[in-house]
N, C-alpha and C positions, 0 to 999 in steps of 0.2 A: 924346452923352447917356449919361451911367451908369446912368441907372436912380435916384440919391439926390439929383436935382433939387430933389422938394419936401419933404426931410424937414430938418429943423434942424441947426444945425453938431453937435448934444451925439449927435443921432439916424447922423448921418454919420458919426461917430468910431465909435462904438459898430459900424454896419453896416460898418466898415473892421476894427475888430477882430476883429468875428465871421470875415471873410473871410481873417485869418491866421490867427488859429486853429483854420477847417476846413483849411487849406492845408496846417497845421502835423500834422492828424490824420490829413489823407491821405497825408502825407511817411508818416506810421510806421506807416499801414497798407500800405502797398508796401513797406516793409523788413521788416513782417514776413512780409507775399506772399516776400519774395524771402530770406528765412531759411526758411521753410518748403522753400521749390523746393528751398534748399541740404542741407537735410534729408532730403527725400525722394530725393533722387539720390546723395548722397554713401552714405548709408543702403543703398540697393540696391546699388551700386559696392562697398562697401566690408567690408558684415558677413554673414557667410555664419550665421552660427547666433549670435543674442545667447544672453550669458553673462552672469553677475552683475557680471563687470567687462570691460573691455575689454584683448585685449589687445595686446603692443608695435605689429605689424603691422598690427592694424583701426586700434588709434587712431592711427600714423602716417598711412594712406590718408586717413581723412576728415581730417586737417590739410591735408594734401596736396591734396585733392580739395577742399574749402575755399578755400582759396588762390590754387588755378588759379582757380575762381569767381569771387572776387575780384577779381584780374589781370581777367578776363577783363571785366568787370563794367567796372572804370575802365579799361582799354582803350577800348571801345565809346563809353564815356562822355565819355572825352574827344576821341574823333575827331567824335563827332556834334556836340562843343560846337565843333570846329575847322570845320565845315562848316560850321554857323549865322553863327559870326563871319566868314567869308569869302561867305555869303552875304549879309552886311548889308553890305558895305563895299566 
């Protein structure tokens, strides 16, 4: 049972849509959860005293620090999608 039993085909489309497009808001609200993180860490790691601009050193580290992020991010990401598919098969 889903839940859209008694509502009409036009009412089931419609509650199918709604259901990808909060999926699709929650997608961007965790990317932005996880730009913030990348922000607040790379930020303390990286800048000892903000200036009007950045320079070669700071903005190297937080590339750098970014990056590893990154890496680190589809690493995880993909080992746990390796473990689901060996768990279903």
């Amino acid at each position: 049972m889903d839940g859209f039993d008694n509502l009409s085909a036009s009412e089931k489309a419609e509650a199918t849509e709604l259901q990808r497009l909060i999926a699709i808001e929650q997608q961007k609200a965790q990317f932005q959860a996880q730009v913030h993180n990348f922000t607040d860490v790379c930020w303390d790691k990286c800048v000892d005293s903000p200036g009007s601009k950045l320079d070669y050193r700071t903005e190297t580290c937080l590339v750098s620090c970014v990056e590893r992020f990154i890496d680190t991010t589809l690493t995880i990401t993909n080992r746990f999608t390796q473990m689901v598919q060996k768990g279903t098969h």
